[in-house]
C-alpha positions as CSV (number, residue, x, y, z in Angstrom):
1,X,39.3,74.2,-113.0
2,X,39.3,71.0,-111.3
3,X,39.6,67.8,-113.7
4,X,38.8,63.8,-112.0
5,X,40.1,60.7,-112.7
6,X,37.9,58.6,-110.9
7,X,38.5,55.2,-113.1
8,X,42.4,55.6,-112.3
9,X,42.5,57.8,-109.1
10,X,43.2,54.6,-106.4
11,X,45.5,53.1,-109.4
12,X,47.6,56.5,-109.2
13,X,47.7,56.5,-104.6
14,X,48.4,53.2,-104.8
15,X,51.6,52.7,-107.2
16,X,52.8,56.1,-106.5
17,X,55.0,55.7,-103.7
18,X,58.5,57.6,-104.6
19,X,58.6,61.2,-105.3
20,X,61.9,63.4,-105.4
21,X,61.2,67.4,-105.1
22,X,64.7,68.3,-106.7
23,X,66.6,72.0,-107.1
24,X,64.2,73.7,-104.6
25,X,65.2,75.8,-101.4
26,X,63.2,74.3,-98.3
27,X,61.8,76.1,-96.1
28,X,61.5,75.5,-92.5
29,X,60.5,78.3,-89.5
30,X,63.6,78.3,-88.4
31,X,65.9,78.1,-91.5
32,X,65.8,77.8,-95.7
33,X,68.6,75.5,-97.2
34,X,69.3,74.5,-100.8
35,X,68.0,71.0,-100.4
36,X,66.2,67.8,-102.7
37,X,63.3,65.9,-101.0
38,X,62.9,62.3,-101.5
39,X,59.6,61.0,-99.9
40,X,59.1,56.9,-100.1
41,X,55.9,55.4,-98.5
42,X,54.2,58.6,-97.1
43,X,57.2,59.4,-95.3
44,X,60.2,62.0,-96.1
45,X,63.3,59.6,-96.1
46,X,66.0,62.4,-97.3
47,X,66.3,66.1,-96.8
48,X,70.1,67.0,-98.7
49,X,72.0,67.2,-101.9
50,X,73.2,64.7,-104.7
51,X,70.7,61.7,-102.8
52,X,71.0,58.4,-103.4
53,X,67.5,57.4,-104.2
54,X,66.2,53.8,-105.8
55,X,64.9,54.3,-109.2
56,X,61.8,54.6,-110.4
57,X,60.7,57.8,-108.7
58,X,58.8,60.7,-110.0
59,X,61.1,63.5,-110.1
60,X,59.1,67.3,-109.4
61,X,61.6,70.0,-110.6
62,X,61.6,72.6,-108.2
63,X,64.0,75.0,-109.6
64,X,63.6,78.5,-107.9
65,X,60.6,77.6,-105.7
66,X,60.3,77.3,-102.5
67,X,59.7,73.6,-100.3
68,X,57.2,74.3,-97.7
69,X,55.4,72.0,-94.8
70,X,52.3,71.4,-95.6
71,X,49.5,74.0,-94.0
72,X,47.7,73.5,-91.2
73,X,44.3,75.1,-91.2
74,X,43.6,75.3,-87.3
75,X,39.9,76.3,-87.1
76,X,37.4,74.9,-90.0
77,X,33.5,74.6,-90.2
78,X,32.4,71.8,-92.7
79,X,28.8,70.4,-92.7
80,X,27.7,72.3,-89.8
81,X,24.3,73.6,-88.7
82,X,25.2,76.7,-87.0
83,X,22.5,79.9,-86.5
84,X,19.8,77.9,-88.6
85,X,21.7,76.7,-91.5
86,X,24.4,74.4,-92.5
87,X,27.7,75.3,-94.1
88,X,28.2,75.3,-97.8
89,X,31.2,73.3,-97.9
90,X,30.8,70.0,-96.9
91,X,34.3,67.9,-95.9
92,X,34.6,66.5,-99.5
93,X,34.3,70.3,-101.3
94,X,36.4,71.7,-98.0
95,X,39.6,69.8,-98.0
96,X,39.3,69.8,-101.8
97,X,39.8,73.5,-101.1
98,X,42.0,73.1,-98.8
99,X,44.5,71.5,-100.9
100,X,44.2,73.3,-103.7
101,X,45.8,76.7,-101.4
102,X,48.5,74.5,-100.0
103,X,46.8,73.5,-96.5
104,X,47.0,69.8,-96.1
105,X,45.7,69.4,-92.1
106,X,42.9,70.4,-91.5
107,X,41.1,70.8,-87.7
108,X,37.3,71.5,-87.5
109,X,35.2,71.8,-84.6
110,X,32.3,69.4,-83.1
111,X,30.1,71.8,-81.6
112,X,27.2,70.3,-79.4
113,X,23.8,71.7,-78.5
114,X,23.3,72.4,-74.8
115,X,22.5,69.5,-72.8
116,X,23.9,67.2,-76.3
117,X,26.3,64.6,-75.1
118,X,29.5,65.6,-76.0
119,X,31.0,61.7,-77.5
120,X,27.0,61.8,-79.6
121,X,27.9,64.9,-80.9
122,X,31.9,63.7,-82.0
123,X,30.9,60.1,-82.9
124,X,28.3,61.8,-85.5
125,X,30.3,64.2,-86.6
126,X,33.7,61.9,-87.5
127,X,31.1,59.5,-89.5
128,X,30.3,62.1,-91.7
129,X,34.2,63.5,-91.8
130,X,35.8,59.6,-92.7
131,X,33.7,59.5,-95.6
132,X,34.4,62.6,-97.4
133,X,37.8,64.1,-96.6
134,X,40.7,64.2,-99.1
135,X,43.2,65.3,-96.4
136,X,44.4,64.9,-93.3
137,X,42.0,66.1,-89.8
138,X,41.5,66.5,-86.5
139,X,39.0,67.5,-84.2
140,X,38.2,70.6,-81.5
141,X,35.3,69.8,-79.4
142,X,33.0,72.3,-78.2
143,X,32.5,72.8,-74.0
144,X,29.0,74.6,-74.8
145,X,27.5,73.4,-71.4
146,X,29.0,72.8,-68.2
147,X,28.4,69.7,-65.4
148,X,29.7,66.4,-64.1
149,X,28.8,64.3,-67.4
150,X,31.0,67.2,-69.5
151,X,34.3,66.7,-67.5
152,X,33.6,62.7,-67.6
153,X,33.4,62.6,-71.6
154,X,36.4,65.5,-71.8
155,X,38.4,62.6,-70.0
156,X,37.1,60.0,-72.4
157,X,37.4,62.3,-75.7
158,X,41.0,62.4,-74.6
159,X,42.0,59.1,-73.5
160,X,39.7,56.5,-76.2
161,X,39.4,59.2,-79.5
162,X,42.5,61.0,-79.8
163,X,40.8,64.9,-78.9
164,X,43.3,66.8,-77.4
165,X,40.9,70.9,-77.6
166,X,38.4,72.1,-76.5
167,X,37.0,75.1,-77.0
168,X,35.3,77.5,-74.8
169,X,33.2,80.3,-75.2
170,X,32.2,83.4,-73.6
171,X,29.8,85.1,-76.3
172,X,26.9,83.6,-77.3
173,X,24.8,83.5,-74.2
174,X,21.9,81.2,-73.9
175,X,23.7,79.1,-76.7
176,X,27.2,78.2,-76.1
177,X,28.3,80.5,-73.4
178,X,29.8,79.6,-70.2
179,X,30.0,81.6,-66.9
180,X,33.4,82.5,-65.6
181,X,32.7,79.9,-62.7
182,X,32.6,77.2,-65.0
183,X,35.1,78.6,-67.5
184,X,37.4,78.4,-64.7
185,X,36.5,74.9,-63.7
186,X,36.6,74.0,-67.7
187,X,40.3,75.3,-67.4
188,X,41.3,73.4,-64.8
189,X,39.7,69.9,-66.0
190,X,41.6,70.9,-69.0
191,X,44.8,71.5,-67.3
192,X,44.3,67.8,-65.6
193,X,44.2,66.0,-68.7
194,X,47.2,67.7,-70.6
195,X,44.5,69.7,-73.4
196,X,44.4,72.2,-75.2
197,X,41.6,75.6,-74.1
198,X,41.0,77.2,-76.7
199,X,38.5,80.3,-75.5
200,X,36.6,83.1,-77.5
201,X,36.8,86.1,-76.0
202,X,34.2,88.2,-76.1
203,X,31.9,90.1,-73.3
204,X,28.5,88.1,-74.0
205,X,26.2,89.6,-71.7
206,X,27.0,93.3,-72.9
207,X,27.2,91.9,-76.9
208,X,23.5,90.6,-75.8
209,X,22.4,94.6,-74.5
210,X,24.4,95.6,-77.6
211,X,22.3,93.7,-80.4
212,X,19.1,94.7,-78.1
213,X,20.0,98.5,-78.2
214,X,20.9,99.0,-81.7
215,X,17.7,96.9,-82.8
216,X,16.0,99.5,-80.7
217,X,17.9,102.4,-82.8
218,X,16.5,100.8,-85.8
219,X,19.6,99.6,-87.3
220,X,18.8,96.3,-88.5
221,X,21.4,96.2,-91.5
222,X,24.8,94.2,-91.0
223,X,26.2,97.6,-89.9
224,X,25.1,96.4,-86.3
225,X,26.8,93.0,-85.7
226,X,30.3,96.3,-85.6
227,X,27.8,99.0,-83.5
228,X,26.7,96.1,-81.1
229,X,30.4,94.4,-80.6
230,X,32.6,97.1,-79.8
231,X,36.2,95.8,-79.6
232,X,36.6,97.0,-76.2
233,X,34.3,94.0,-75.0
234,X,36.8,92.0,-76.8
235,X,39.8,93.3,-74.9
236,X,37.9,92.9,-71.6
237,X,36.7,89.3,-72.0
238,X,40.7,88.7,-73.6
239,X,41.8,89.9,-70.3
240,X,39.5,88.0,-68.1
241,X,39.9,84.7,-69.9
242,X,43.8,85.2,-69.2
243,X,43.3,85.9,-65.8
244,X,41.1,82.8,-65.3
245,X,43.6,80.9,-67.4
246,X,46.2,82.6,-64.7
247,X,44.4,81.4,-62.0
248,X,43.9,78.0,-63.1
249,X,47.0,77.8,-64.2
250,X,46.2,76.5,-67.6
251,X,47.2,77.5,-70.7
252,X,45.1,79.4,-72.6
253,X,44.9,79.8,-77.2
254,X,42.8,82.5,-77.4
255,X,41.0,81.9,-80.4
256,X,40.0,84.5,-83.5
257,X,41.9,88.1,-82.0
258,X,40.4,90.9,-84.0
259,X,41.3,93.9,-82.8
260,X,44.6,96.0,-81.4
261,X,42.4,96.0,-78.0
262,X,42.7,92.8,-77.7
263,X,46.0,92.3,-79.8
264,X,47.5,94.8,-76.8
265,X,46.1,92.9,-74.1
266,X,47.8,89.3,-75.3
267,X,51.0,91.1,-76.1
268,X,51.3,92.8,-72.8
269,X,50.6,89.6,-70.9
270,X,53.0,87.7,-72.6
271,X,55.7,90.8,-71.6
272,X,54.7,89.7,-67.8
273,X,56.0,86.7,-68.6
274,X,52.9,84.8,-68.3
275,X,53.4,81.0,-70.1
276,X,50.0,80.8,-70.5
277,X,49.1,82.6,-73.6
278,X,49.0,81.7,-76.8
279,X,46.7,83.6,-79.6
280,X,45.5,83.1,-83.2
281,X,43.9,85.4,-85.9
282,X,42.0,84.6,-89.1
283,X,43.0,85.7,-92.0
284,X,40.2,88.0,-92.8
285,X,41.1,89.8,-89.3
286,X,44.4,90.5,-90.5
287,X,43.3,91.5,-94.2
288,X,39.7,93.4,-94.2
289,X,38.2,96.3,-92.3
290,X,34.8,97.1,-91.2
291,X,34.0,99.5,-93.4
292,X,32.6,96.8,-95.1
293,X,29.3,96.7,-93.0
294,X,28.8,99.9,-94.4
295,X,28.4,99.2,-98.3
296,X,25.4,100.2,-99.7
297,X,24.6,97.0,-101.3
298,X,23.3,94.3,-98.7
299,X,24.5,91.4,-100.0
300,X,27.9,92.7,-99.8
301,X,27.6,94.3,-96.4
302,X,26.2,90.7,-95.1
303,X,29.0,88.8,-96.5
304,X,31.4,89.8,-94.1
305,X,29.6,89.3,-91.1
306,X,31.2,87.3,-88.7
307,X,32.0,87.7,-85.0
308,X,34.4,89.1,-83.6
309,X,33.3,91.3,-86.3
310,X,35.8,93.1,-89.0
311,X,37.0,96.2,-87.1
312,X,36.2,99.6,-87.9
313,X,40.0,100.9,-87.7
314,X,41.4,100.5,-90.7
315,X,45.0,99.9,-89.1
316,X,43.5,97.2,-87.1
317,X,44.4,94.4,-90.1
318,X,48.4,96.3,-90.4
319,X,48.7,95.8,-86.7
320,X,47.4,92.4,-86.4
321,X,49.4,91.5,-89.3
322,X,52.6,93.2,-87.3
323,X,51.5,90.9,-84.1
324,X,51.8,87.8,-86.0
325,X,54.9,88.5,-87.9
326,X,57.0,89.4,-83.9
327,X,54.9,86.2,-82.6
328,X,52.5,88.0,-80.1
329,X,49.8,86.2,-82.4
330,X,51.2,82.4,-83.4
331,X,48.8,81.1,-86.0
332,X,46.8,82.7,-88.5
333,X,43.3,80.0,-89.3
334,X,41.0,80.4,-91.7
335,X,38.3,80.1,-89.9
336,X,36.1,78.7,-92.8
337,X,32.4,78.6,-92.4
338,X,30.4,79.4,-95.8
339,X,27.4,80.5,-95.8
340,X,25.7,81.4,-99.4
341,X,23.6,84.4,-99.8
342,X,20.6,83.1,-99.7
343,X,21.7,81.8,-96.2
344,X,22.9,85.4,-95.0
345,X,19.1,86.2,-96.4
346,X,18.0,85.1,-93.1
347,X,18.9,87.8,-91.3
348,X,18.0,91.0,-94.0
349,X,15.6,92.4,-91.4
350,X,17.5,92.1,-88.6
351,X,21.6,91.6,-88.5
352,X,21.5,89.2,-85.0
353,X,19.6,86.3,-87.6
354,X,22.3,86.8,-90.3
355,X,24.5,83.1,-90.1
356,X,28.0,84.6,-88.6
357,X,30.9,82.7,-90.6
358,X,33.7,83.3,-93.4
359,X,35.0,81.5,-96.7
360,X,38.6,81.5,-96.9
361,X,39.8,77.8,-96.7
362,X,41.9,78.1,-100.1
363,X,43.0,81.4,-100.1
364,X,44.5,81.9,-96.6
365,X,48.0,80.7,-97.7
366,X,48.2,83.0,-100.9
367,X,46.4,86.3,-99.1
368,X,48.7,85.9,-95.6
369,X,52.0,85.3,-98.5
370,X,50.8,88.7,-100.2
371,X,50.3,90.6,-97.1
372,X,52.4,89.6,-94.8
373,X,55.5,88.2,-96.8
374,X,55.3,90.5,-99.7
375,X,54.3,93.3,-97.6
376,X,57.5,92.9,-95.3
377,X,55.5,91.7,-91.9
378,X,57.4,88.4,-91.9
379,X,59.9,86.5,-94.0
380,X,59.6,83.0,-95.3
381,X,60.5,81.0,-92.7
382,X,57.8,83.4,-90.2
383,X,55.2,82.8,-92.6
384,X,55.5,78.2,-92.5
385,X,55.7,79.2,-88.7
386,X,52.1,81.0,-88.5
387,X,50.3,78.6,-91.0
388,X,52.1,75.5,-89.9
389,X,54.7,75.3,-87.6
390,X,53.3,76.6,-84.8
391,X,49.9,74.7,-84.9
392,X,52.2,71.8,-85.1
393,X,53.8,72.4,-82.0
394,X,50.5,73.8,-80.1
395,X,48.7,70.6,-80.9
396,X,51.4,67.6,-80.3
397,X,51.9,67.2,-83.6
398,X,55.4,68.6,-84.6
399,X,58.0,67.5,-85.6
400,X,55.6,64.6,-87.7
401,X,53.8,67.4,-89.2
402,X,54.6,71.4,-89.2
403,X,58.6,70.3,-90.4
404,X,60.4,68.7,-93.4
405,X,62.9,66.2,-92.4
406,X,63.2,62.9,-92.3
407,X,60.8,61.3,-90.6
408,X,57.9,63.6,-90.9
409,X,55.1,62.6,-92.7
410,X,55.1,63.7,-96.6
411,X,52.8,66.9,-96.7
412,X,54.6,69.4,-98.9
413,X,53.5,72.5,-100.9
414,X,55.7,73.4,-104.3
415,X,55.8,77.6,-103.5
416,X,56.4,79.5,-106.4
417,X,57.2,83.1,-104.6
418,X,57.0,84.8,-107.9
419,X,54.2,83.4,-109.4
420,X,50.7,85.7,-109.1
421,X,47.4,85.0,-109.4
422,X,44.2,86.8,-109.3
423,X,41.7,85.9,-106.3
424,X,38.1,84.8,-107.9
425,X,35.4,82.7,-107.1
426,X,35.1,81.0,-110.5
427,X,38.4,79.1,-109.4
428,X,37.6,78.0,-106.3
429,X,36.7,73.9,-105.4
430,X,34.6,75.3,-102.5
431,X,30.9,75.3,-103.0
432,X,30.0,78.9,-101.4
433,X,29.3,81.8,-103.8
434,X,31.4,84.4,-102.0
435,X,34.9,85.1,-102.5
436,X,35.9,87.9,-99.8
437,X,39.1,88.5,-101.5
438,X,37.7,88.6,-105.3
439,X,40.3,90.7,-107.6
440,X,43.0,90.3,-105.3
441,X,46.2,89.9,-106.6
442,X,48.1,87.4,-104.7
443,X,52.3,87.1,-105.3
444,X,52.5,83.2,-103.9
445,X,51.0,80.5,-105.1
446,X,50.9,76.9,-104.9
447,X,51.9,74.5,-108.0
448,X,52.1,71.0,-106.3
449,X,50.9,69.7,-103.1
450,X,51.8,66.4,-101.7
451,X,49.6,64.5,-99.1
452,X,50.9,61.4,-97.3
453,X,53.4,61.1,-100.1
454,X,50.9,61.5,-102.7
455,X,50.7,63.7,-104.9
456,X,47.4,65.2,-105.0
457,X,47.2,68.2,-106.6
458,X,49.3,70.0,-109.3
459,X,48.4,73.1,-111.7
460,X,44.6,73.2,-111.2
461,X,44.1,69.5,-111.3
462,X,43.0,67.5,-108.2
463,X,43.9,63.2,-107.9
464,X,42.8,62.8,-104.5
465,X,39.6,60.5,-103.5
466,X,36.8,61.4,-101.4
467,X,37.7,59.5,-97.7
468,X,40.8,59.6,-98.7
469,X,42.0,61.5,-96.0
470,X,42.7,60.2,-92.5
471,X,41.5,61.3,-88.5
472,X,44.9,61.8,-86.9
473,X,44.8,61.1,-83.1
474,X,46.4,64.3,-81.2
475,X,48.7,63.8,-78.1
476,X,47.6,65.4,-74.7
477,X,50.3,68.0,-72.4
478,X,52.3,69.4,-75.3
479,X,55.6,69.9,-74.7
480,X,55.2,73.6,-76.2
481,X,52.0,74.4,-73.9
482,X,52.6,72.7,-70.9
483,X,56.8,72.5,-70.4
484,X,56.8,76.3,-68.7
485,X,53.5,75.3,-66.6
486,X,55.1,72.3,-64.8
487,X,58.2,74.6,-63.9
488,X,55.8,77.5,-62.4
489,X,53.3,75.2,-60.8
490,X,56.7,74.1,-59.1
491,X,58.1,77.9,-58.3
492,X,54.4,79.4,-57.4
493,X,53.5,76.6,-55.2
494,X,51.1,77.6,-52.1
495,X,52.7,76.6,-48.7
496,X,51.0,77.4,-45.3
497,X,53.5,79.3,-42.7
498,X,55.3,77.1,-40.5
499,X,54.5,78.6,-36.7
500,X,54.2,77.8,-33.3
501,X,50.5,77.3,-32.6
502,X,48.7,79.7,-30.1
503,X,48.1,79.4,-26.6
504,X,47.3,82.3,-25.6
505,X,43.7,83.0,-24.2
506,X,40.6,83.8,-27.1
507,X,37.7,86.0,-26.3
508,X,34.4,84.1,-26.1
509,X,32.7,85.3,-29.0
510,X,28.4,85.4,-28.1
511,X,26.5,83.9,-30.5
512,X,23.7,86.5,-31.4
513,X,22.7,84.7,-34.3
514,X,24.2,87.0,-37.3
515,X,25.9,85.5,-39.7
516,X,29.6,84.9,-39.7
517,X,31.3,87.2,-41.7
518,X,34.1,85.1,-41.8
519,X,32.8,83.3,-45.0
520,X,34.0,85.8,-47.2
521,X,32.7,83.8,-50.8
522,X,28.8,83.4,-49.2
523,X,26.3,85.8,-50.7
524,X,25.8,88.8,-49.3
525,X,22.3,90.7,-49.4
526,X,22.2,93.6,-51.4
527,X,21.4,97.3,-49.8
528,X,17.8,98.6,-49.6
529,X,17.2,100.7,-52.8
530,X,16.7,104.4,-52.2
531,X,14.3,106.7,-54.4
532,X,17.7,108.0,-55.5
533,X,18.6,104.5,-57.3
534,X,20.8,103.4,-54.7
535,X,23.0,106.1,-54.5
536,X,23.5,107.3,-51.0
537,X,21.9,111.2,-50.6
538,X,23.7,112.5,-47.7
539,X,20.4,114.6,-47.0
540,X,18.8,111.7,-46.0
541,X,21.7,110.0,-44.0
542,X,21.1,108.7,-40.6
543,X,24.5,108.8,-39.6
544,X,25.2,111.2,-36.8
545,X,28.3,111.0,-34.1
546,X,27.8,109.5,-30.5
547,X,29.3,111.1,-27.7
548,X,30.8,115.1,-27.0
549,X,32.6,116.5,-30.2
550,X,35.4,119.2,-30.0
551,X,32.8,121.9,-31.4
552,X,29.6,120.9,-29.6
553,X,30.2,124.8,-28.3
554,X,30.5,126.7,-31.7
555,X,27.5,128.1,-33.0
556,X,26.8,126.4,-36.3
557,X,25.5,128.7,-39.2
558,X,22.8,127.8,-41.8
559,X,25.3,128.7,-44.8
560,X,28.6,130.2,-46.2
561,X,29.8,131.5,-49.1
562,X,32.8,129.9,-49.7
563,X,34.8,132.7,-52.2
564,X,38.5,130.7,-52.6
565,X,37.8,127.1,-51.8
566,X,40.6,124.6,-51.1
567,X,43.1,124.0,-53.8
568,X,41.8,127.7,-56.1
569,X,38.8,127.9,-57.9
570,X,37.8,125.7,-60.7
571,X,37.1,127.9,-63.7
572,X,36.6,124.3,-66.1
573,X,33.3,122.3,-66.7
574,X,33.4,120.8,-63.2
């Protein structure tokens, strides 16, 4: 139950300035230490024992809990039209959520329409964002079109608003996607000005002949957003955008991983050694199945819908879990975008019109502490890594945010690892009327969390104020991105052959006005179709041999039974 203050709530930001988190055991990704916090002025100012603090601070007893960064929440849909209808949540109810589960960063996406001008598109969306957020944000920016203005605002997104994403598709064709020409030059531009590419992987021209063919089966239920996305056109498109990545040599956060397909594809190119791969899951990926496409009651079928879809496999979320707890998968999102019912309602004749999104904002913290920590994927210090650490380091903003010590700002989450709760919607700030994790006991929960050195939410109560959140500007060439490229640009560098030049004579080539075949990347014209489909019948060959041949003189015969051929005979289905 949330509870406002509004007549006192910029009385109690204002004068509360001191805070000391005292008896807890804070927890970092790389280390837990019996430790007090004292935060002055938004700012952690002492990490140790027996402090010496002024007076006048509120004191938070944290005796046996745990002290953890803040979350970051890498991937978050508030007050977007997407697929016809606009997210439940808006950025007041979102971050609300957010804080309430212990996530106090936040980084939602600006996703243009094709031919929309990129800055329009951002400029619009952080209006609406400054005036409703109770926590800190950022912002992705979505590359859903390709040409010269594109890579000029890219450059100015980066250098004049603080955007240092973008993210790419390679699904949704005739909406967002790009082809792998333009994904590729996408990379590069990225690559020039130091940003982040974040890419979803999926084959969308064979998901498009996937949705058309199982329409054309009749299936029109949810079932078919699983028939018509089969994870291996996951794992193919994961591969491809590494190799473009590869080629470009760009890094590469490949964004919402879903299956082992694609899981085994990341975790095999970062064996090779590749620098350029980094991966995040959602934690619905990593906790539900598909089988859920398959309940006999719509509603609940159609809630789940999302793309990459849940996977069939009911291993897939143990696996994916095991990927993010040995840090083939680094971050684990949210990837929050409500949609109510009566939204998903859209699509109840046909699954390709039901809106494809996820709640989850408040409970990824509690459901990824359950299953991963609880279920012995990950300790504590593996768990601040994949919901904060890591999307600290990945987007420029450790060791400010993502760590606590002095210095860094004051976002800090009171863990109690042996308190439990039950997952419902009836507790939830967010606005949708789904709860995918309803009856869920979660071990982990959050009592207190502190934004900017505020304290802004504690035992089911909220005191924070709508816009009272803050845009924080994100770096460009991160040091944990782009560090390995530089050194391998340097080592892989492309140098012509030093040589003595040619004297010698050259044939006169006669021009008889065919095309040079030396231009290898020019289109070439396809073959003449056959009545066979294009397959060569040798029956029909005009091939034949110029000249004498050694058996011109050995009577050929029409047939012959061949009784042992070469190699034994083949008593299979061949």
């Amino acid at each position: 139950m949330a509870y406002y203050w509004n007549h006192s709530i910029t009385h109690i930001t204002n004068t509360m300035t001191r805070i000391l988190i005292k008896g807890g055991k804070v927890v970092n990704d790389d280390c837990t230490q019996d430790a007090d916090v004292y935060i002055e002025n938004g700012i952690i100012q002492q990490v140790g024992k027996e402090l010496m603090i002024p007076g006048g601070a509120k004191v938070i007893d944290a005796s046996g809990k745990l002290v953890l960064p803040g979350g970051i929440d890498t991937s978050v849909h508030l007050e977007e039209s997407f697929m016809n209808a606009t997210t439940a949540d808006d950025f007041y109810s979102g971050t609300k959520a957010a804080l309430a589960g212990g996530t106090t960063m936040v980084i939602g996406h600006v996703l243009p329409e094709k031919n929309e001008s990129l800055l329009e598109a951002y400029e619009k969306y952080r209006l609406a964002a400054d005036a409703k957020t109770c926590c800190d944000y950022a912002l992705h920016v979505g590359v859903t079109w390709w040409g010269p203005k594109v890579r000029a605002e890219m450059e100015k997104l980066v250098r004049e608003e603080g955007v240092n994403s973008f993210q790419m598709f390679m699904a949704y064709k005739d909406m967002f996607m790009l082809r792998d020409s333009e994904l590729f030059q996408a990379l590069q531009h990225c690559k020039d000005i130091g940003a982040i590419a974040r890419v979803h992987a999926e084959n969308g021209e064979l998901v498009a002949e996937g949705a058309k063919e199982t329409l054309e089966l009749g299936i029109t239920g949810p079932e078919g957003i699983e028939i018509s996305r089969p994870e291996e056109l996951e794992a193919e498109a994961t591969h491809r955008a590494i190799t473009i990545g590869n080629r470009a040599n760009c890094p590469v956060y490949l964004v919402n991983v879903s299956s082992m397909g694609a899981g085994d594809v990341v975790a095999t190119a970062k064996m090779q050694g590749m620098p350029v791969v980094h991966a995040e899951t959602t934690t619905a990926h990593s906790v539900l199945n598909g089988m859920q496409y398959y309940h006999q009651d719509w509603c609940y079928a159609a809630a789940h819908v999302t793309v990459p879809p849940l996977r069939l496999d009911p291993s897939t979320p143990n696996y994916l879990m095991s990927l993010l707890g040995n840090d083939t998968l680094n971050v684990v999102s949210s990837d929050h975008r409500p949609f109510t019912i009566k939204q998903k309602a859209m699509g109840k004749d046909d699954f390709t019109k039901i809106p494809h999104g996820l709640p989850g904002i408040q409970d990824r913290m509690s459901v990824i502490w359950e299953k991963g920590v609880i279920g012995g994927k990950m300790d504590e210090n593996r768990f601040v890594a994949v919901t904060s650490s890591n999307a600290a380091k990945i987007y420029n903003l450790y060791p400010r945010k993502g760590r606590i010590i002095p210095g860094a700002d004051a976002d800090i989450v009171v863990w109690d690892p042996e308190g439990s709760k039950y997952e419902t919607r009836s507790i939830h700030p967010s606005t949708g009327d789904i709860n995918l994790y309803e009856g869920l006991r979660c071990h982990g929960v959050p009592l207190v969390t502190i934004s900017r050195g505020h304290l802004v939410y504690e035992s089911g109560m909220f005191t924070c104020a709508e816009g009272s959140g803050k845009f924080c500007p994100m770096r460009t060439f991160p040091d944990y991105l782009y560090k390995k490229m530089v050194q391998r640009a340097k080592s892989q560098a492309v140098k012509p052959v030093e040589r003595e030049p040619y004297t010698g004579e050259v044939v006169a080539v006669a021009n008889s006005g065919k095309r040079d075949l030396g231009s290898l990347d020019l289109d070439t014209p396809s073959r003449p179709s056959t009545r066979h489909g294009g397959v060569r019948d040798l029956h029909e060959s005009s091939f034949s041999l110029s000249g004498a041949q050694i058996d011109d003189k050995v009577p050929k015969r029409s047939s012959a039974r061949i009784l042992a051929p070469p190699g034994g005979r083949s008593s299979g289905i061949w």
